[in-house]
SEPA-36132 format. One line per 8 residues: their letters; for each residue y, z, x of C-alpha. Coordinates in pm, whole numbers, always signed. Layout:
A	Y,Z,X | ... .
END
This chain:
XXXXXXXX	+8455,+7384,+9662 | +8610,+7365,+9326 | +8286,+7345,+9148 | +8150,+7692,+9347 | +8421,+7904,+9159 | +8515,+7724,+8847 | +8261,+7842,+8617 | +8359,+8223,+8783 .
XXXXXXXX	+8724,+8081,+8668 | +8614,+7946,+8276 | +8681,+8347,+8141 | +9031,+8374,+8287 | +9121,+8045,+8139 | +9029,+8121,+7802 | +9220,+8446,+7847 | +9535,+8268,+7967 .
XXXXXXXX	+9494,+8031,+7683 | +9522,+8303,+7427 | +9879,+8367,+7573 | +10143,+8235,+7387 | +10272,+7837,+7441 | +9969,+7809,+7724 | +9681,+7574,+7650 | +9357,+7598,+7839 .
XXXXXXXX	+9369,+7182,+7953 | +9756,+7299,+8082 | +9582,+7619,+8267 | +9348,+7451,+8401 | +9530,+7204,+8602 | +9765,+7466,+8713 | +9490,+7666,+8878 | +9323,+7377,+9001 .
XXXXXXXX	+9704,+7302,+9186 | +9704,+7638,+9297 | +9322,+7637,+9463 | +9446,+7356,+9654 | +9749,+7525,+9786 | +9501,+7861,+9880 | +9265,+7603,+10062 | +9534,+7368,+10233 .
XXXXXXXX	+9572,+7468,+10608 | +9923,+7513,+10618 | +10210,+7729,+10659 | +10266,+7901,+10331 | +10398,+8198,+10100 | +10167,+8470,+10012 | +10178,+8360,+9670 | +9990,+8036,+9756 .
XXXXXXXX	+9722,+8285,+9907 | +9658,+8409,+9501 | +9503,+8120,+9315 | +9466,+8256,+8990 | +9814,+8394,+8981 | +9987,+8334,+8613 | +10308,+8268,+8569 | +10571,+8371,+8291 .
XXXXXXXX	+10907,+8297,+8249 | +11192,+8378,+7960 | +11540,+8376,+7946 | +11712,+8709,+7848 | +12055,+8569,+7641 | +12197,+8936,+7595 | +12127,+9040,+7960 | +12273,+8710,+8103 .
XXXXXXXX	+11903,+8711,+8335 | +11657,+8451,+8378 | +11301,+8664,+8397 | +10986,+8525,+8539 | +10685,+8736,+8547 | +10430,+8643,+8797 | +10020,+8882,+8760 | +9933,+8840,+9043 .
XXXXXXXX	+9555,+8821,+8956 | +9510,+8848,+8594 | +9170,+9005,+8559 | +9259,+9332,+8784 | +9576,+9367,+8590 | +9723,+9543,+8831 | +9990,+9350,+9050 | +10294,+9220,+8937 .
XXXXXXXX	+10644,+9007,+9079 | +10887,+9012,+8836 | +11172,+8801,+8990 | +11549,+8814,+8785 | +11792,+8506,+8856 | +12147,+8421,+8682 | +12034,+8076,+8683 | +11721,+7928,+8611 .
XXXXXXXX	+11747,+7743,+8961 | +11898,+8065,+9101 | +11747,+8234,+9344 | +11526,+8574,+9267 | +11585,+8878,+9300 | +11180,+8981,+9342 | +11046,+9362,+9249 | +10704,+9431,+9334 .
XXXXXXXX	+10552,+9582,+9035 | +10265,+9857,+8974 | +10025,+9893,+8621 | +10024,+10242,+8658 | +9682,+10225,+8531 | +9574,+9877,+8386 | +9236,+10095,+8182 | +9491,+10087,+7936 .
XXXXXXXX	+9615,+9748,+7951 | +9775,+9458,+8058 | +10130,+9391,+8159 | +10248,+9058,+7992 | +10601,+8903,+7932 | +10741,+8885,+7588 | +10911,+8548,+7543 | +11064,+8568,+7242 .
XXXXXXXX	+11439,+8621,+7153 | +11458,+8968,+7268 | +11224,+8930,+7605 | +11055,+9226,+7712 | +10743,+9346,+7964 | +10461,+9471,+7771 | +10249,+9725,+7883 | +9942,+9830,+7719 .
XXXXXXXX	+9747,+9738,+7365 | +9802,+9785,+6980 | +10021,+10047,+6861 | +10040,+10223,+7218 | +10195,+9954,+7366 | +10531,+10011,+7556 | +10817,+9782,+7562 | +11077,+9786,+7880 .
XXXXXXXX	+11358,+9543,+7972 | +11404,+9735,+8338 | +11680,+9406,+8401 | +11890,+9473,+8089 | +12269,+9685,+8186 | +12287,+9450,+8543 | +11917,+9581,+8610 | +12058,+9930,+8649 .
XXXXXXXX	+11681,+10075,+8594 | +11525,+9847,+8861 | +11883,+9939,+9145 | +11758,+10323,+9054 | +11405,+10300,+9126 | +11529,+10077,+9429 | +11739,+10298,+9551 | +11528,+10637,+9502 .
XXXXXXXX	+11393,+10658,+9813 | +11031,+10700,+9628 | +10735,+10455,+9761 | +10567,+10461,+9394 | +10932,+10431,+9200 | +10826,+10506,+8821 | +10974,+10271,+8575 | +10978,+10164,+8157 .
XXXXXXXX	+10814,+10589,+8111 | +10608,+10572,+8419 | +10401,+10318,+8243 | +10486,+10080,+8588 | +10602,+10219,+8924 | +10795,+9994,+9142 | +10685,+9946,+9488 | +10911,+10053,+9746 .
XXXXXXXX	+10894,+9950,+10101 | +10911,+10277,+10315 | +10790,+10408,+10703 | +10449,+10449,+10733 | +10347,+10794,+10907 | +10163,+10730,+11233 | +10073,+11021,+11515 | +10223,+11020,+11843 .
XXXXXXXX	+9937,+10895,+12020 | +9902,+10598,+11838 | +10281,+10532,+11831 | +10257,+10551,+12190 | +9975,+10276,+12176 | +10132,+10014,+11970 | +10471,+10102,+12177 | +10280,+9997,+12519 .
XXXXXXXX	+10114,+9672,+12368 | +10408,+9532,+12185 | +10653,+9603,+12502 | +10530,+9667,+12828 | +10304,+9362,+13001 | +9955,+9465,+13010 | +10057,+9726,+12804 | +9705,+9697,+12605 .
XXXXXXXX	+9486,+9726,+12960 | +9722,+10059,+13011 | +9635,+10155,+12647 | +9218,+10093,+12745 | +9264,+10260,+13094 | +9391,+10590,+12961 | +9130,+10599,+12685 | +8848,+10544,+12900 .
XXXXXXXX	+8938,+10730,+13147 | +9112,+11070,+12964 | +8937,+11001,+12612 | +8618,+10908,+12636 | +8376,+11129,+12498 | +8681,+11341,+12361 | +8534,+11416,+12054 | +8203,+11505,+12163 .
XXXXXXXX	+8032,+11770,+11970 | +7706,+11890,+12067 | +7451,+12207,+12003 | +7153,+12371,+12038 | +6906,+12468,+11786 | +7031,+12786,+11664 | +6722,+12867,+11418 | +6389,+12730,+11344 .
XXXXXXXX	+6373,+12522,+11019 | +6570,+12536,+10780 | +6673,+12547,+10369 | +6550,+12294,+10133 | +6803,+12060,+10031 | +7053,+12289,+9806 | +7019,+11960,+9467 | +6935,+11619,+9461 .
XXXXXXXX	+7122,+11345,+9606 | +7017,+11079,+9880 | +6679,+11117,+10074 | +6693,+11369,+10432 | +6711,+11180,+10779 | +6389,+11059,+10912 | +6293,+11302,+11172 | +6057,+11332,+11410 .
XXXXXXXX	+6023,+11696,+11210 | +5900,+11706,+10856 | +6272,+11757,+10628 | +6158,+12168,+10600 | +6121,+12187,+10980 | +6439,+12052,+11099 | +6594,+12330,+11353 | +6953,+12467,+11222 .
XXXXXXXX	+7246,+12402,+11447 | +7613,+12497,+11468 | +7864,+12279,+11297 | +8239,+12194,+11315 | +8225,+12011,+10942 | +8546,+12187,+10770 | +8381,+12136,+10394 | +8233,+12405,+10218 .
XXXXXXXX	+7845,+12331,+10125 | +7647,+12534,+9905 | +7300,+12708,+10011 | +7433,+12671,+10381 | +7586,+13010,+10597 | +7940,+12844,+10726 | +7895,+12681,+11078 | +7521,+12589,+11008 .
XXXXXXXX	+7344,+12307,+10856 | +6939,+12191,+10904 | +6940,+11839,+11044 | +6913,+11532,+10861 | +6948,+11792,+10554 | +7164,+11683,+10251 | +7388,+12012,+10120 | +7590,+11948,+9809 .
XXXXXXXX	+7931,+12023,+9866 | +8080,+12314,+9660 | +8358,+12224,+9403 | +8218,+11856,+9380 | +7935,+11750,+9214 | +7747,+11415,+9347 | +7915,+11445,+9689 | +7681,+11556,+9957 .
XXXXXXXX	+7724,+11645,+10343 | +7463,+11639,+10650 | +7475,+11698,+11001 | +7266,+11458,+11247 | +7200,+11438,+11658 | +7003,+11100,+11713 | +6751,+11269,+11967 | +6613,+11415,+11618 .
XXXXXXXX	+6542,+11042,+11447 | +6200,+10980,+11435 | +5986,+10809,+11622 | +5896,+10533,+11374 | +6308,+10448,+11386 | +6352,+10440,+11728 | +6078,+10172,+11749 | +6223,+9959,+11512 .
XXXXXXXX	+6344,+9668,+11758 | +6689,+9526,+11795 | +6865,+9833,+11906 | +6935,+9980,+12280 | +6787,+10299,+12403 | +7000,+10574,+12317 | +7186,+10779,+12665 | +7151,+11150,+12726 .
XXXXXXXX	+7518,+11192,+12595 | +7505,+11023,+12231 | +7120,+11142,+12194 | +7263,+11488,+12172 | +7642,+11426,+12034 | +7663,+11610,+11658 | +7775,+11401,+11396 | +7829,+11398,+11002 .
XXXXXXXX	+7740,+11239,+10666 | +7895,+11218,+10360 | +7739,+11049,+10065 | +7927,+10947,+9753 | +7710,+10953,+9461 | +7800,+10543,+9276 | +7678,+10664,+8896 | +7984,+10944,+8914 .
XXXXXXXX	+8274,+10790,+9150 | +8438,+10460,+9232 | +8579,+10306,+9539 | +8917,+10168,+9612 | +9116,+10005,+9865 | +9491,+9990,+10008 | +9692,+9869,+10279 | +9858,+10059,+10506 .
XXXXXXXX	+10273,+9953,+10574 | +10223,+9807,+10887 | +9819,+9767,+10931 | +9619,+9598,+10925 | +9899,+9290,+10976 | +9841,+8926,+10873 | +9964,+8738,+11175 | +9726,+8588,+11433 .
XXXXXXXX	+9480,+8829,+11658 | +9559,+8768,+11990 | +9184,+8748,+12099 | +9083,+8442,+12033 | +9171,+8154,+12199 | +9513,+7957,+12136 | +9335,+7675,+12103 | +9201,+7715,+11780 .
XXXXXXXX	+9503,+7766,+11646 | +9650,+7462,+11422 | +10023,+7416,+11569 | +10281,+7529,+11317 | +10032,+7807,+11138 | +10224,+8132,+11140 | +9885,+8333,+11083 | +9481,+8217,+11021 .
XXXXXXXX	+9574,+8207,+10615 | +9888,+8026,+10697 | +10133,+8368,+10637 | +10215,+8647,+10854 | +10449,+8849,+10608 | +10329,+9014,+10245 | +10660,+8984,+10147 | +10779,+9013,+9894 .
XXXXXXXX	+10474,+9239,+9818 | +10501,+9574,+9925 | +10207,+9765,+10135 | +10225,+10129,+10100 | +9939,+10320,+10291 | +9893,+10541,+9977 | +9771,+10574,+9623 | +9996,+10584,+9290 .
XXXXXXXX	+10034,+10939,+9166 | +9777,+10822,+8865 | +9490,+10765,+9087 | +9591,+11011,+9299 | +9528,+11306,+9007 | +9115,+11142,+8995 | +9070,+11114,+9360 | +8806,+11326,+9550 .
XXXXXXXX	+8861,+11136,+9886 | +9020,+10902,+10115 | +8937,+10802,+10460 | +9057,+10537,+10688 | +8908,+10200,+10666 | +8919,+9928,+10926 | +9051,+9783,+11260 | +9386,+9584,+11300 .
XXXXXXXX	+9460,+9288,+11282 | +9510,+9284,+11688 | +9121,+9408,+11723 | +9021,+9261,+11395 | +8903,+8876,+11536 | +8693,+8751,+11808 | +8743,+8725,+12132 | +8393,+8645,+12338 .
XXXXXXXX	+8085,+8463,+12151 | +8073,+8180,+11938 | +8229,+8379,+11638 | +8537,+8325,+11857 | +8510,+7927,+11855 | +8518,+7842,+11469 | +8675,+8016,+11168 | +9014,+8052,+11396 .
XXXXXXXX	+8823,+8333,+11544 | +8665,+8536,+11228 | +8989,+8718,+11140 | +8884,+8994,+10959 | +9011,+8951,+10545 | +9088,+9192,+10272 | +9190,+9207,+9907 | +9390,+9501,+9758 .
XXXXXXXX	+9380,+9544,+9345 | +9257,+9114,+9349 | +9540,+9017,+9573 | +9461,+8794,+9835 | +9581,+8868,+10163 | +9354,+8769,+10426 | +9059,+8553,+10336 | +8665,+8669,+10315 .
XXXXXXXX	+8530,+8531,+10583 | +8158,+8424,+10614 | +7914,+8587,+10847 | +8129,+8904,+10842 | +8017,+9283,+10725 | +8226,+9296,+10417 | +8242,+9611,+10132 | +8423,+9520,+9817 .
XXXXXXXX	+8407,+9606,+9439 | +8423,+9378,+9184 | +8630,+9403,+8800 | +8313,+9552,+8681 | +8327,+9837,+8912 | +8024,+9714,+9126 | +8040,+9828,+9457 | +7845,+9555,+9717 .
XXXXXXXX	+7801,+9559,+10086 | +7712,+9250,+10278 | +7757,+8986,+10495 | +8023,+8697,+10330 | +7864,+8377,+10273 | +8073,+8054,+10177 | +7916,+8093,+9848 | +8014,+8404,+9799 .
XXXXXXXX	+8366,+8233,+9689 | +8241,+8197,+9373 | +8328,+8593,+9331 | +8683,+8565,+9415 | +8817,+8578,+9010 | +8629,+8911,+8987 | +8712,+9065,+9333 | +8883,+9396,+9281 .
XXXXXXXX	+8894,+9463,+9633 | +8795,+9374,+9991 | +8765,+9472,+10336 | +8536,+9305,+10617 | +8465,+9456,+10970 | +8301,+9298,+11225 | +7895,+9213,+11170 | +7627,+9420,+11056 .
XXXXXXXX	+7501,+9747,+11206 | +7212,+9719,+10977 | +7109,+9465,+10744 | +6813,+9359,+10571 | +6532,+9139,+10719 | +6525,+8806,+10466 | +6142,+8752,+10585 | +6047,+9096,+10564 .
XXXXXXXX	+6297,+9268,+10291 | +6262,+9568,+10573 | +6611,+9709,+10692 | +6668,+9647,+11072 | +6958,+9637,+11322 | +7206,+9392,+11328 | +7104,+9094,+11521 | +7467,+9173,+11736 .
XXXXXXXX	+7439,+9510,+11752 | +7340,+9466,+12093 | +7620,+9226,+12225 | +7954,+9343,+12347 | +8180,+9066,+12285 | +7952,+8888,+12065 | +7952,+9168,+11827 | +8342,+9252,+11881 .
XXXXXXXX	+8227,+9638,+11894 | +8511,+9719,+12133 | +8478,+9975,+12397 | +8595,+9939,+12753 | +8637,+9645,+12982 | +8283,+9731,+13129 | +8113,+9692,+12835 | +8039,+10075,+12788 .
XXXXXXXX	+8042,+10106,+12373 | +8052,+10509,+12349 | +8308,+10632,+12185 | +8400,+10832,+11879 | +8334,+10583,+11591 | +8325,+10596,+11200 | +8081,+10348,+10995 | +7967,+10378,+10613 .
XXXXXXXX	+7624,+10204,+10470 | +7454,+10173,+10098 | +7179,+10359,+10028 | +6953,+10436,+9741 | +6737,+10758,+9649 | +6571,+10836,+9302 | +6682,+10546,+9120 | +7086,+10637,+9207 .
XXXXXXXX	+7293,+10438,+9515 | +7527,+10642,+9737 | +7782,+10523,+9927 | +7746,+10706,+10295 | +8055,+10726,+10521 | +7919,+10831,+10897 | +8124,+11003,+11150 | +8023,+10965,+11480 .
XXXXXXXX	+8160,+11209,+11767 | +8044,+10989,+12031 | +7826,+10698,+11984 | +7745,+10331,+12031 | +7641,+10067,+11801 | +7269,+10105,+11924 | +7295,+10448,+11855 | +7459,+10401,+11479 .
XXXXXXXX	+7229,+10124,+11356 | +6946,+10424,+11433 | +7097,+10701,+11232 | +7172,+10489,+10937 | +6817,+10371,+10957 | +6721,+10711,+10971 | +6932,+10796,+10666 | +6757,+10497,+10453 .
XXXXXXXX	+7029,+10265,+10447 | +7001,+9893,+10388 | +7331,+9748,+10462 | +7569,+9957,+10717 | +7908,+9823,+10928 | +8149,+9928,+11185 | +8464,+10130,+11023 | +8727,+10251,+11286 .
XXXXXXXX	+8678,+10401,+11617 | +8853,+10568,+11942 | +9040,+10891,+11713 | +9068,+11142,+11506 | +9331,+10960,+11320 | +9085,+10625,+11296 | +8794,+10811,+11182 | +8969,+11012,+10924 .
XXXXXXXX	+8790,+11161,+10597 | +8935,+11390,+10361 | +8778,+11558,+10064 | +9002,+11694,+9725 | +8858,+12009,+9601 | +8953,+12155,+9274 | +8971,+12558,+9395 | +9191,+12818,+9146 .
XXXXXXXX	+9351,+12582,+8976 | +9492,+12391,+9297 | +9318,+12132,+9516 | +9226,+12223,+9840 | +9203,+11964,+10138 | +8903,+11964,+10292 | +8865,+11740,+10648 | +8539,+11675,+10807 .
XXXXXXXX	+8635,+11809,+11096 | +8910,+12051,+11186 | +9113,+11831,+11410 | +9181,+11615,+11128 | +9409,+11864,+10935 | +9644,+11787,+11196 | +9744,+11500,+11091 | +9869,+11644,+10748 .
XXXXXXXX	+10230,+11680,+10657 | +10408,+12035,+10516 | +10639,+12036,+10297 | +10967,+12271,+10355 | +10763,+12543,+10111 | +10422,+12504,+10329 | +10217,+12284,+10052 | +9995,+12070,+10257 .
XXXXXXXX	+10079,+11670,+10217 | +9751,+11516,+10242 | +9736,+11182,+10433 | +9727,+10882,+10177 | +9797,+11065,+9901 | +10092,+11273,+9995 | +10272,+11010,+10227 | +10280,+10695,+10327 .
XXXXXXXX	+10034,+10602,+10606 | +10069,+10298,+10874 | +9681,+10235,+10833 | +9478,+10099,+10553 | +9240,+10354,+10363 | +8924,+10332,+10116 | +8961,+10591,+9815 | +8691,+10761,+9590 .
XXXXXXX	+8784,+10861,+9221 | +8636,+10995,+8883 | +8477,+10732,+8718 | +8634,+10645,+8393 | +8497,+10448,+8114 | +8599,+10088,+8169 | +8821,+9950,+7924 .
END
C-alpha cells in the first residue's frame, strides 16, 4: 500500500523539509509511522485517521506555555490543533483552529525565542501568540458564544462547538430511533404511510413549445420533442430565470438564472425523456405517478465556481451503522475507522464568514451515518459494510471506500465524480474534500465508453436506495451528476419531487450526464438547495422550491438567516463559490 501513495506523498515531504530543524529522511519515517497507524485496524484517535498530519512544537519561556502546532493536512492548509500545556508532558489544552482563507497562506509555528503562529507570506504575514496573558485571547473566543470565533485579526477563527439547527420533524425522527424500541420501523411507518408522495408536483402542458434557451450553458433534456417543441408547464421553482414568465418553464429547457451568471435552472417530468433513453437497458419502467411528478435542475457552470464540503454538528456521525451485520465488526472497534468521536475537532454545519461572502449556493449533501452502510447484498459482507467516508478541507474522517459513488475535489480545484477504487488512495495527499453515497445512478460503460444505469440501480437492498420495507423506492429524492456541453463541465444538482432510482438514472441520462449518485431523500430539509443572489446591494435567498424557505431562521430585525451560512446546521452540506485564482 505504501508504494500506491508515496510518490503522491514525495511533494509534501520536500515541503516539510524546507521547515525549519525537519529533514526529509526524518519526515519520511514519520509519515511512514503515521500511514501505519491510519491503516492498523484498531481503536484509535482521530488524529491517527490524518496521515500526513505535521507536527510542531516550541516552548513559550515568557508565557510559561508549552505550544505544539499540529496542520492537520499540510497541502489544504486549512486545519489546525494547536494544543497549550504547562509542562511538556502536561496534558493539552486543544483549540481547533481555522485558516480563514489559506489562498493567502499557510499557518506555521515560529520556534524561535519569541514563538509565534504565522499566518500568511512575505511582508503580509501576521504574527499572533493567542496563548500569551494565560491564553486570555483563546478563553475569549472560547467563551463568545460564536461557532467561527475570529482570532490573531480574523486571520484564524477558532472553532467552537455549538447546537446544530434541525426541524421538528426530523428531531422527532432521531428522538424515536435513539429512544423508543422500534422506534426506526415507527419512523418508516409514518413516512410511508402520511409522506409518501408528499412532495409531489405535477402539471399539465400549459402552452405549446416553448423559448429557446435564454444563453449557453449545458445541452436541453433529450425529449421525445425536438428542444423548440417542448410544451410549457407551471412551476413551483422559487429562482428567478431570465427569458421565462414566472411560474413557467419549457421542459428539458436550460434558463439562466438572473443575478448569476453560469448557473442555469430546468424543469423536467420523465414521461417527456425520449424514447432512445428509455430504451437504454438497466433501468425499471417508470409508474404513472413519477412519469408525471415535476422536478428541477440546477447546473453549476465548473470554469466559473468551485465546490466545497462541511460537516454538519451531529451528521453524518462516525460510529458504526447499525445495518450491517455485528458480525463484521472486529470486537473492541468503536466505529469502521476505529473512532466514533471528531473530537477534539469541531464540526460546524456551516461555512466561515470568508467563504461565506463568495458563495452562490449550498445544499444538503448525504445520508447518515445510520443509513449510510449496507444492510442486504454482498456490499454488506466485506468492507465492515461499505460505510459511507468523507473528507472536510483534507481531514480524514471516514475513509473512501471502494466501489462507492464518491464526489470530491482535489488541491488543484478539480472537481471528479466516480466510483472509489483501492487505487484511488494514491489521491489522498491532494484530497481537498470528500463525500461518497451509495453506488452509481449512472456511470459509464468501460466496453462501450456509452453512459448507462448503474448496474444496482435496480436492487433494493443491494443498492441501499432506501424506501419502505416493501421495497417501494418513490419518494422525494435529491441526486447531482457531471456533465459536459461545448467544451465546459457543469456540475448538475437534481431535485426530484417523487421518484425512484429507475426513474433518476433516466433523467440524468436525458440531461447528458456521465457519472450521477444518490444525494438525500424523504424531505424538504434533505433535499435542500439554496441560491445567493446579489439584488440592490443585498443578497437575496433564493430556494428551489418554496417550502424550503421554511427552514430559514429570522433574526429579531426580520433579516433572513440562510441555512449553512447563517447558522449552524445538524446535517452536512456541499457549497459553490467564486472561483479565485489559486495561489
Amino acid at each position: 500500500m505504501k508504494n500506491i501513495w508515496h510518490w503522491q506523498a514525495a511533494a509534501l515531504i520536500m515541503a516539510l523539509a524546507a521547515m525549519p530543524s525537519i529533514s526529509a529522511a526524518q519526515d519520511a519515517a514519520v509519515l511512514d509511522r503515521q500511514w501505519e497507524a491510519y491503516e492498523a485496524v484498531a481503536a484509535k484517535s482521530v488524529l491517527d485517521l490524518q496521515p500526513f498530519r505535521q507536527t510542531v512544537s516550541a516552548a513559550d519561556a515568557e508565557a510559561g506555555t508549552h505550544v505544539t502546532l499540529i496542520s492537520l493536512n499540510p497541502a489544504t492548509r486549512a486545519w489546525f490543533l494547536l494544543e497549550l500545556r504547562a509542562a511538556p508532558d502536561g496534558k493539552p489544552t486543544q483549540y481547533h483552529l481555522e485558516n480563514a482563507d489559506p489562498s493567502q497562506g499557510d499557518v506555521a509555528l515560529d520556534t524561535g525565542e519569541a514563538p509565534a503562529l504565522v499566518i500568511g507570506e512575505g511582508a503580509g504575514a501576521t504574527r499572533c501568540r493567542p496563548w500569551a496573558d494565560g491564553a486570555a485571547a483563546l478563553k475569549t473566543a472560547r467563551d463568545g458564544g460564536l461557532a467561527y470565533a475570529p482570532l490573531c485579526g480574523g486571520a484564524l477563527f477558532l472553532r467552537n462547538r455549538v447546537t446544530g439547527s434541525r426541524t421538528n420533524i426530523e428531531a422527532t425522527a432521531e428522538f424515536l430511533r435513539r429512544n423508543v424500541w422500534g422506534g426506526e420501523s415507527i419512523v418508516r411507518f409514518v413516512r410511508d404511510s402520511f409522506f409518501k408522495d408528499s412532495e409531489l408536483e405535477t402539471s399539465e402542458a400549459v402552452a405549446p413549445g416553448g423559448p429557446a434557451a435564454s444563453s449557453p450553458g449545458p445541452a436541453p433534456m433529450k425529449g421525445k420533442l425536438p428542444p423548440e417543441d417542448q410544451p410549457v408547464i407551471s412551476t413551483l421553482l422559487d429562482i428567478a430565470l431570465k427569458d421565462a414568465d414566472p411560474g413557467r418553464m419549457a421542459l428539458g429547457q436550460w434558463y439562466a438564472a438572473d443575478g448569476l451568471d453560469g448557473v442555469f435552472a430546468s424543469a423536467f417530468q420523465p414521461r417527456a425523456i425520449s424514447d432512445e433513453i428509455m430504451a437504454i437497458p438497466g433501468a425499471n419502467r417508470l409508474d404513472g405517478i413519477e412519469a408525471k411528478a415535476t422536478g428541477y435542475m440546477i447546473a453549476f457552470d465548473l470554469g466559473m465556481y468551485g465546490i466545497g464540503y462541511a460537516l454538519g454538528t451531529d451528521h453524518p456521525e462516525l460510529g458504526w451503522s447499525p445495518r450491517p451485520p455485528a458480525s463484521i465488526r472486529p470486537r473492541g472497534l468503536p466505529g469502521p475507522d476505529g473512532i466514533n468521536t471528531a473530537s477534539p475537532l469541531v464540526m460546524l454545519g456551516m461555512v466561515n464568514p470568508v467563504i461565506a461572502d463568495r458563495a452562490v449556493a449550498t445544499f444538503t449533501a448525504g445520508f447518515k451515518r445510520r443509513h449510510g452502510a449496507f444492510k442486504y447484498g454482498d456490499m454488506a459482507t466485506f468492507n465492515l459494510g461499505h460505510h459511507y467516508g468523507f473528507i472536510e478541507k483534507g481531514v480524514i474522517l471516514s475513509k473512501l471506500q471502494p466501489n462507492l459513488s464518491t464526489l470530491y475535489g482535489l488541491t488543484d480545484g478539480t472537481l471528479v465524480m466516480k466510483t472509489w477504487q483501492e487505487a484511488d488512495n494514491a489521491l489522498l495527499p491532494r484530497i481537498a474534500f470528500a463525500r461518497q453515497n451509495g453506488v452509481p445512478l449512472v456511470m459509464t460503460d468501460p466496453d462501450t465508453g456509452q453512459a448507462v444505469p448503474g448496474d444496482r440501480v435496480t436492487q433494493w437492498g443491494g443498492g441501499n436506495w432506501s424506501g419502505s420495507a416493501e421495497a417501494e423506492l418513490r419518494t422525494l429524492r435529491a441526486g447531482a451528476c457531471m456533465a459536459s456541453s461545448g467544451g465546459r463541465r457543469y456540475l448538475l444538482y437534481g431535485y426530484f419531487s417523487t421518484a425512484t432510482p429507475s426513474a433518476m438514472a433516466r433523467t440524468f441520462l436525458a440531461y447528458g450526464c456521465d457519472y450521477a449518485m444518490l444525494l438525500d431523500m424523504n424531505a424538504l430539509e434533505h433535499t435542500y438547495l439554496a441560491l445567493y443572489v446579489p439584488k440592490g446591494g443585498k443578497v437575496h435567498v433564493a430556494h428551489l422550491v418554496p417550502g424550503m424557505a421554511l427552514i430559514e431562521k429570522k433574526a429579531r430585525d426580520g433579516t433572513i438567516l440562510p441555512r449553512f451560512i447563517g447558522f449552524a446546521d445538524n446535517r452536512d452540506l456541499f457549497y459553490v463559490t467564486r472561483k479565485e485564482a489559486l495561489p
